[in-house]
C-alpha positions as CSV (number, residue, x, y, z in Angstrom):
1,X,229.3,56.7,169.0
2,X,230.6,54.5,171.5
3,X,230.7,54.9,175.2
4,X,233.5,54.2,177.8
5,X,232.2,53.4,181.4
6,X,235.3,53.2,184.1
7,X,236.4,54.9,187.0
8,X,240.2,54.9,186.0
9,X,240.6,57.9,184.1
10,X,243.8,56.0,182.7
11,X,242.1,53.2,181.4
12,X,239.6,55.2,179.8
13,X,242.2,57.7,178.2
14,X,244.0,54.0,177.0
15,X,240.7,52.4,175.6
16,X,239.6,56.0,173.9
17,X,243.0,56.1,172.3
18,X,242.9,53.0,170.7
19,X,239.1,53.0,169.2
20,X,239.9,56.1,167.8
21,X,243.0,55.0,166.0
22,X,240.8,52.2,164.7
23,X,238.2,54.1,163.3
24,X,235.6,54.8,165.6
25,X,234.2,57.8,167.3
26,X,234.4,57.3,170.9
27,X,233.4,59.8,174.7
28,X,234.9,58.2,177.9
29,X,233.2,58.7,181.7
30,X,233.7,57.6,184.8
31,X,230.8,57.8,187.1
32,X,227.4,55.5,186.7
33,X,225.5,58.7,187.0
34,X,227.1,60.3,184.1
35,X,227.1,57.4,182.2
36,X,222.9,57.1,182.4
37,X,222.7,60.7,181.4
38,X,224.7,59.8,178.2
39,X,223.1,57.0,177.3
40,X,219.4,58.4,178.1
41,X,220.2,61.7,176.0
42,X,222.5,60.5,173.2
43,X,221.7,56.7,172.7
44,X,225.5,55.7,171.7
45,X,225.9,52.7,169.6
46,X,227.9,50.3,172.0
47,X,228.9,50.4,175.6
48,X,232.4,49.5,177.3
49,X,231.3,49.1,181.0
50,X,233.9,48.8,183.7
51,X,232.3,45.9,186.2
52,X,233.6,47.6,189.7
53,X,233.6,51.2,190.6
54,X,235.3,52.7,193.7
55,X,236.2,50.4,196.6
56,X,233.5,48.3,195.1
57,X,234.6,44.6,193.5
58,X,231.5,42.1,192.9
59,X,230.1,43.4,190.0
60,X,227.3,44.4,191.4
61,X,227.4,48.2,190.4
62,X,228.2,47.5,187.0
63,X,225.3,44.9,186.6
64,X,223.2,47.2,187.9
65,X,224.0,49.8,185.0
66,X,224.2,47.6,182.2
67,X,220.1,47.1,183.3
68,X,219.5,50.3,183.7
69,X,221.1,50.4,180.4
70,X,219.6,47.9,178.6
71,X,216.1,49.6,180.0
72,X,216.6,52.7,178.0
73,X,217.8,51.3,175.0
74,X,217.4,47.8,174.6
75,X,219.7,47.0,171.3
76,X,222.2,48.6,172.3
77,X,225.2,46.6,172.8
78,X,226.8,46.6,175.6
79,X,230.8,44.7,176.2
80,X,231.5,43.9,180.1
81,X,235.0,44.6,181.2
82,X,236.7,43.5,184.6
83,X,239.9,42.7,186.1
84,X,238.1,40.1,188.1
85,X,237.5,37.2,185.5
86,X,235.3,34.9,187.4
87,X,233.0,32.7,185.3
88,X,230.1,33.4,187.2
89,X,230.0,37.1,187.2
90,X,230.4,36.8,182.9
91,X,227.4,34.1,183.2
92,X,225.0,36.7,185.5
93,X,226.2,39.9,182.7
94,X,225.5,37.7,179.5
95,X,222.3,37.1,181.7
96,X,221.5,40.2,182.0
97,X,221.9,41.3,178.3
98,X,225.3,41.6,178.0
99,X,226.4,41.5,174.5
100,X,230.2,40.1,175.9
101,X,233.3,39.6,178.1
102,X,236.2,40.7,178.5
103,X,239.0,40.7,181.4
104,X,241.8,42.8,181.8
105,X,244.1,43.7,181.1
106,X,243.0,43.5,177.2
107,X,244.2,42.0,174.0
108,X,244.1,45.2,171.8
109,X,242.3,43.0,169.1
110,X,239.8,41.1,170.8
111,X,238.1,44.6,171.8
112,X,238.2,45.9,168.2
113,X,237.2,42.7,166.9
114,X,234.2,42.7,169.8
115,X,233.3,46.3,169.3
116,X,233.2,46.0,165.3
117,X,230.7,43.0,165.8
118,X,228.6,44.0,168.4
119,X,228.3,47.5,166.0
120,X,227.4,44.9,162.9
121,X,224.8,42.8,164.9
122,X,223.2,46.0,166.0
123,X,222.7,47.5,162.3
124,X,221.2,44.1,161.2
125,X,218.7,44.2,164.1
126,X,217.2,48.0,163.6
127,X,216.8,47.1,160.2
128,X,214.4,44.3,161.4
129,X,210.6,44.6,160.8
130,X,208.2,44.7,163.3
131,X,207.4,40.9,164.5
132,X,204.1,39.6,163.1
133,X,202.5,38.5,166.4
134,X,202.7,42.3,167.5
135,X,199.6,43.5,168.6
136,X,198.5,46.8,166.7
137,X,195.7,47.8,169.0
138,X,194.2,49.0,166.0
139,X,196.6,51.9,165.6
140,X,196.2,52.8,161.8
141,X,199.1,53.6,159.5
142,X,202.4,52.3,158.0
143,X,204.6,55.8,157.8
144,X,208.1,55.9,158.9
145,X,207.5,58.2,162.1
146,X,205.2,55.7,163.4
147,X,206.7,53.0,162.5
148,X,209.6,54.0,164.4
149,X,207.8,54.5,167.4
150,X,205.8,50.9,167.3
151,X,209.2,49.4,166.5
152,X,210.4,51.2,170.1
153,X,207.1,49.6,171.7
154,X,207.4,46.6,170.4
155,X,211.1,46.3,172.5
156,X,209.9,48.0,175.4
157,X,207.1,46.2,175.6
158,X,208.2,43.1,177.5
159,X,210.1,45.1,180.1
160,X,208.5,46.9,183.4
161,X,210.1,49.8,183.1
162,X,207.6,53.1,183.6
163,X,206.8,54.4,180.1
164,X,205.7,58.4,179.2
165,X,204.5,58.9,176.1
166,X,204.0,62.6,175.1
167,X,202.6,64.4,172.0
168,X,200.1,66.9,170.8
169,X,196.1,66.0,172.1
170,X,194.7,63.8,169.7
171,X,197.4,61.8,168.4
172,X,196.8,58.7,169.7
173,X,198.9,57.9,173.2
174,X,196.0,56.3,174.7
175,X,195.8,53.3,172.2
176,X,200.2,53.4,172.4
177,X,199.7,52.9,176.3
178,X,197.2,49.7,175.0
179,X,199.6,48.5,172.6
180,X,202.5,48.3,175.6
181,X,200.2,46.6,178.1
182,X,198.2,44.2,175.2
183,X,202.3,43.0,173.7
184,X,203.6,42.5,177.4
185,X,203.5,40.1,179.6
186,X,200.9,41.7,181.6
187,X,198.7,41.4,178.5
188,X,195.9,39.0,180.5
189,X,195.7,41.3,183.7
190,X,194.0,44.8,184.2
191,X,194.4,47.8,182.3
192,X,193.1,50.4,184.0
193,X,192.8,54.2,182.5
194,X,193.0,57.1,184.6
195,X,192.2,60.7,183.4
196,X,194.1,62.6,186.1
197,X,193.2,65.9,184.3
198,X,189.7,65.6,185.1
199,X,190.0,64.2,189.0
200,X,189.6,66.7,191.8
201,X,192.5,67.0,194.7
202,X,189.9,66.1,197.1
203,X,189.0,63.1,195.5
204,X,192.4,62.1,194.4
205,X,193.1,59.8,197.2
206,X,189.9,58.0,197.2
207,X,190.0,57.4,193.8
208,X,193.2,56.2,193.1
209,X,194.4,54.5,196.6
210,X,190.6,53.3,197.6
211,X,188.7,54.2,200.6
212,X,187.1,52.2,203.8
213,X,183.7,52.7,204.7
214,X,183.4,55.7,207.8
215,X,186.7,57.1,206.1
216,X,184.3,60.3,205.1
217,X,180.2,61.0,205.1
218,X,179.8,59.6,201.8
219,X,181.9,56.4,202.2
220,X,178.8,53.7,203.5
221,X,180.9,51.0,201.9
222,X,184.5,50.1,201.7
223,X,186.2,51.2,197.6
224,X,188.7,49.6,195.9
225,X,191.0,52.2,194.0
226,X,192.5,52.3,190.8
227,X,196.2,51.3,192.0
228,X,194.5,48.0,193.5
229,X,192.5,47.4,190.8
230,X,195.5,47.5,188.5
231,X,197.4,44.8,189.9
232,X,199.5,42.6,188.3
233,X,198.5,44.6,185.6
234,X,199.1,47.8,184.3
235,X,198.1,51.7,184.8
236,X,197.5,54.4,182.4
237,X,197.7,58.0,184.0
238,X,196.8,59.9,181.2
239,X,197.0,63.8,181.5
240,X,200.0,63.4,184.5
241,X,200.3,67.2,184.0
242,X,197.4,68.6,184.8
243,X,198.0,66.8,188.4
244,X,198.4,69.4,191.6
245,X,201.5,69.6,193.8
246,X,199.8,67.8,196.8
247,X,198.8,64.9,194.3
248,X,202.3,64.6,193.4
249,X,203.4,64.0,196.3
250,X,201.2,61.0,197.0
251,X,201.5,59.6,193.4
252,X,205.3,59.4,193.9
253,X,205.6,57.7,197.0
254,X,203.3,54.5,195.3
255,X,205.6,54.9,192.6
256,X,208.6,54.1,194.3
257,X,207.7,52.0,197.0
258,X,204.4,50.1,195.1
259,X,202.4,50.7,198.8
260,X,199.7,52.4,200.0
261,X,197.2,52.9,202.0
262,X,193.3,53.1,201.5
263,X,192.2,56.6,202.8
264,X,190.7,56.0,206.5
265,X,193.0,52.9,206.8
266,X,195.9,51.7,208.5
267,X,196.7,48.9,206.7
268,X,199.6,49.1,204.1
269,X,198.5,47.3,200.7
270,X,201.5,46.3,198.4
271,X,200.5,46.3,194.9
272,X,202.7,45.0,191.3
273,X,201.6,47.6,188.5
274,X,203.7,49.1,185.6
275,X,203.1,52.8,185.0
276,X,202.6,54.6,181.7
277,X,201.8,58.0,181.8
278,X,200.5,60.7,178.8
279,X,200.6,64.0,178.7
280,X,200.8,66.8,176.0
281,X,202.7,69.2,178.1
282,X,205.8,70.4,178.4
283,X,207.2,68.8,181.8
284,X,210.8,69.9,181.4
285,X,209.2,73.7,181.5
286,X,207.3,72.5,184.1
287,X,209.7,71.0,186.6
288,X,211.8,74.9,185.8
289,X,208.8,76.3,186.9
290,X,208.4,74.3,190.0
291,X,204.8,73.1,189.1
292,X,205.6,69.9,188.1
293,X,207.8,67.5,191.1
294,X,211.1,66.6,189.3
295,X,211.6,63.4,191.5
296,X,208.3,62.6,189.9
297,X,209.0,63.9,186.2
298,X,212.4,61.2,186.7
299,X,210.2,58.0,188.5
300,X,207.8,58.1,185.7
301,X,210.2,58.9,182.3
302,X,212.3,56.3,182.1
303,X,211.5,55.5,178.4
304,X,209.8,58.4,176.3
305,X,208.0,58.3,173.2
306,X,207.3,61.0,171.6
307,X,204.4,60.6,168.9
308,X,204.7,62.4,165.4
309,X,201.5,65.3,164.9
310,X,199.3,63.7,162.0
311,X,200.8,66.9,159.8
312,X,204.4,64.4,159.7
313,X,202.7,61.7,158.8
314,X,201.8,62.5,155.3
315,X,201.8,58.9,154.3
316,X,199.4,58.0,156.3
317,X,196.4,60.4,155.0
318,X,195.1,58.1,152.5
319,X,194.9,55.2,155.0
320,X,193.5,57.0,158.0
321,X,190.9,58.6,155.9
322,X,189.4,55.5,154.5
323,X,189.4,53.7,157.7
324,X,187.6,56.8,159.0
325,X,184.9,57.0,156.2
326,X,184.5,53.2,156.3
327,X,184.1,53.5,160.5
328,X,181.4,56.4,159.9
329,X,179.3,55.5,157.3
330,X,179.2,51.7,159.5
331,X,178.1,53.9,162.3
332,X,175.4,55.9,160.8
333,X,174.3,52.8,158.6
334,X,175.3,54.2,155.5
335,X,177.4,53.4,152.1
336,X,181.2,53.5,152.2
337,X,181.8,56.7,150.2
338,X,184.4,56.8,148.0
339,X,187.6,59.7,148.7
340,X,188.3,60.7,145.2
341,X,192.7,62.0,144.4
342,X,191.2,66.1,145.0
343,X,189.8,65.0,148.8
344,X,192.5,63.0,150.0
345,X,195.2,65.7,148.3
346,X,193.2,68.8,150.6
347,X,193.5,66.3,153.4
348,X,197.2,66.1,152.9
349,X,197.4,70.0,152.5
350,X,195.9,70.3,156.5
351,X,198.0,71.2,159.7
352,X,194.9,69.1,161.9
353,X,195.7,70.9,165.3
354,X,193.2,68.5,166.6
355,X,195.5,65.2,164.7
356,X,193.7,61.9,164.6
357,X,190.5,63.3,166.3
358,X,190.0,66.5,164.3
359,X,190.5,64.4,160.8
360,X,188.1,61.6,162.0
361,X,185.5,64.1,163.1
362,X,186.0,66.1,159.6
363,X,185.3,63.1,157.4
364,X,182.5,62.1,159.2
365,X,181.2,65.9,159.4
366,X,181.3,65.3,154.9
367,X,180.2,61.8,155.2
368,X,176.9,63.0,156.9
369,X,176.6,66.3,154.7
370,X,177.4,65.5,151.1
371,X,174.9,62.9,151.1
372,X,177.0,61.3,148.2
373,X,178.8,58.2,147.7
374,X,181.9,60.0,146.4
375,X,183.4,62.8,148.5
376,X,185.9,65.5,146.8
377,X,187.5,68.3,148.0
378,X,184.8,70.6,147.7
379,X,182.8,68.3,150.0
380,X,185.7,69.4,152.7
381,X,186.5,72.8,151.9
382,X,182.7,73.2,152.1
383,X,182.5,72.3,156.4
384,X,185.5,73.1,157.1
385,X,186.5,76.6,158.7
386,X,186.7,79.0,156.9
387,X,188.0,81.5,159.9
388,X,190.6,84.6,160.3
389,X,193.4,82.7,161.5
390,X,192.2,79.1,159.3
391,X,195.3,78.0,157.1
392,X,196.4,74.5,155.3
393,X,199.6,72.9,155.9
394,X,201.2,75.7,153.8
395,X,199.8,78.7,155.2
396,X,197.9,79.8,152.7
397,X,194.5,80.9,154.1
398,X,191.3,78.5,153.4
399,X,189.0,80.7,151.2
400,X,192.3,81.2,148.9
401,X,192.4,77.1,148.6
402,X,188.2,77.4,148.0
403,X,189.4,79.7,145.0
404,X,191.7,77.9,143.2
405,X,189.6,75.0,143.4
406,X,187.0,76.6,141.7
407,X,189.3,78.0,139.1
408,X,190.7,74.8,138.6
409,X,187.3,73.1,138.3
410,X,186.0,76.2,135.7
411,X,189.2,75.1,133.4
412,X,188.9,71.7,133.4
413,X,184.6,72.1,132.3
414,X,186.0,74.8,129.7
415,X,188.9,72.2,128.6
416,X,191.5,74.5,129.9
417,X,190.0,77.9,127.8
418,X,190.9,81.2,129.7
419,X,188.3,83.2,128.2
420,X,185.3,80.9,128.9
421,X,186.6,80.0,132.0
422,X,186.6,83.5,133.1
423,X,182.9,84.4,131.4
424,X,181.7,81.4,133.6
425,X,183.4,82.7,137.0
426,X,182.3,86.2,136.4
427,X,185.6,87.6,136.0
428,X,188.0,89.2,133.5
429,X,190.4,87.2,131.2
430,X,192.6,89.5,132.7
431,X,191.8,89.2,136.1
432,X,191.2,85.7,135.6
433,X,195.2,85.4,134.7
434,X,196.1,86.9,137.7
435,X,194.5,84.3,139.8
436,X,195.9,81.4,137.4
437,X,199.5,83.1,138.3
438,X,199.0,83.7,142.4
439,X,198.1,79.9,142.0
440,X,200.7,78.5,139.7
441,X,198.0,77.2,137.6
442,X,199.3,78.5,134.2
443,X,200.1,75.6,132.6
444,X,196.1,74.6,133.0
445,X,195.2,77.0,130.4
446,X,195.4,75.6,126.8
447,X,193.6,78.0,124.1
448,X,192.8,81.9,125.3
């Protein structure tokens, strides 16, 4: 999809006519405001931006959208147009990120010509690889989901524009906040966490915005706050939904002007600090409901990532659970176990409500309680719960799974005969069949 910013409805009914009859698959509007929107909610492919809007002639405007632009999605392409062809206003675009130039009026094939490379450039670079020198920060896995979220880190990583990253609790946007701050250049200043969710209204101020001594009873000594103490670096509100109204308002006004003032002080203290905010609820509904500011929801979502529950990222299971088992048995100073095919396979089969946290706490739970130096399956079915509403990544209930694990572990000793299989589970041949066939497990019988 490309995308035609100008204010001359003309132009733009001229230059949609002509992709099209070349090929392409083009939507046209004329305000900057509009043209944010679609870029934010449909990330098109390439950009014809119109340089002046209105009454307006220096360019200005339409440098200020193409960074904007460039902000939410940095690869994208994005082909300056202007009837005002001086070279200084091409040099400040291309400085800006500009992909190229053109003046009108237009030569009919240089735009197709410019729009069909910009478009080939931009598939070779998103099929790039993650740059070596990218700092992890020790985020485990190689699956495409996540992948594709470090790949948007990694480019919006040198930039200062205000990052929320949202996802279910436990999935890991606390070391994605690290990974933007440690591949920026902010990497050798502060990075300073803030758990909004557990700060009080009355000690919101103090705590983020500092304090002077005398400002309350308690304050015998003057307090720097976490905005201060983030500077020149950056500052990672986690939990930004759990934050009150009244909070809100405070928070916002630092984030748009970068001032403040300590609480019992005059004094105005201008701070440099990039925001990146967490949170695993849903905003949008929040902002419709009033409880969350949308002036607020806006300053601080410029860029969103959105990270995948550990249930997508299947490919990861086998990875994550190693590095788990090897980072608890290190802990508790014992042997590496060994995750046979059955353990990692019923780790695969989990939803993990809990993601990252709930699986690391599992596999240490079986670490510590097999007391062997090979977990399987059983070791996990064993701890894990075993309540009403407890379900795999199927749906089928927990004790069924405990079942057919034991019916599949009765064949295999009884090399796959039905009848001593079923003598050794207590159960009729009969029966036993039934079971086999609720399980799709026929083909594990061999003799009967």
């Amino acid at each position: 999809m490309i995308l035609i910013v100008d204010d001359d409805r003309a132009i733009c009914a001229s230059l949609k006519m002509l992709l099209t009859t070349a090929g392409f698959q083009c939507t046209a509007v004329t305000e900057p405001a509009e043209a944010i929107a679609f870029v934010r909610s449909e990330k098109p492919d390439a950009v014809l931006l119109d340089m002046n809007f209105s009454r307006f002639t220096t360019g200005d405007e339409g440098l200020t959208l193409l960074k904007q632009m460039k902000i939410l999605v940095p690869d994208m392409p994005v082909i300056l147009m202007t009837a005002w062809g001086s070279i200084e206003l091409a040099v400040e675009g291309i400085k800006s990120g500009a992909f190229d130039f053109i003046t009108k009026p237009w030569d009919n094939r240089r735009i197709i010509q410019t729009v069909s490379t910009a478009l080939e450039l931009a598939d070779k670079q998103k099929s790039r690889t993650i740059d070596s020198s990218f700092d992890r920060c020790g985020i485990i896995g190689d699956d495409a989901v996540l992948n594709n979220v470090l790949d948007t880190v990694a480019r919006i990583a040198p930039t200062n524009a205000s990052v929320l990253i949202t996802g279910e609790s436990g999935t890991g946007k606390e070391l994605i906040a690290e990974a933007i701050h440690r591949n920026s250049p902010r990497r050798n200043k502060p990075f300073i966490k803030v758990n909004l969710g557990g700060m009080s209204q009355s000690l919101f101020e103090s705590e983020m915005f500092g304090h002077v001594k005398g400002a309350f009873t308690d304050a015998v000594t003057d307090r720097v706050g976490r905005f201060e103490a983030a500077n020149g670096g950056t500052i990672f509100l986690d939990e930004i939904g759990e934050l009150d109204l009244g909070s809100q308002v405070k928070l916002l006004r630092v984030l748009q002007e970068q001032r403040f003032e300590p609480l019992g002080s005059n004094s105005t203290r201008t701070v440099d600090v990039r925001v990146v905010c967490a949170t695993n609820a849903d905003l949008p509904a929040m902002v419709a409901e009033r409880t969350f500011r949308e002036d607020l929801f806006y300053r601080i979502n410029l860029v969103t990532l959105e990270l995948p529950p550990l249930r997508n990222r299947k490919g990861d299971i086998a990875t994550l659970a190693a590095h788990f088992a090897k980072d608890a048995a290190k802990r508790n100073n014992l042997e590496v176990p060994i995750l046979d095919k059955s353990a990692i396979e019923f780790l695969a089969s989990q939803n993990f409500p809990g993601n990252l946290r709930e699986m690391k706490n599992l596999v240490e739970r079986a670490i510590l309680l097999s007391g062997s130096d090979k977990l399987t399956a059983e070791d996990f079915i064993r701890i894990a719960p075993t309540t009403p509403g407890s379900v795999h990544a199927e749906g089928k209930p927990l004790l069924d799974l405990m079942e057919q694990n034991e019916i599949i572990k009765a064949l295999d000793r009884c090399n796959g005969n039905v009848s001593r299989a079923a003598v050794e589970l207590g159960l009729s041949r009969q029966a036993l069949y039934r079971r086999m066939e609720k399980f799709g497990l026929n083909d594990k019988s061999k003799t009967t």
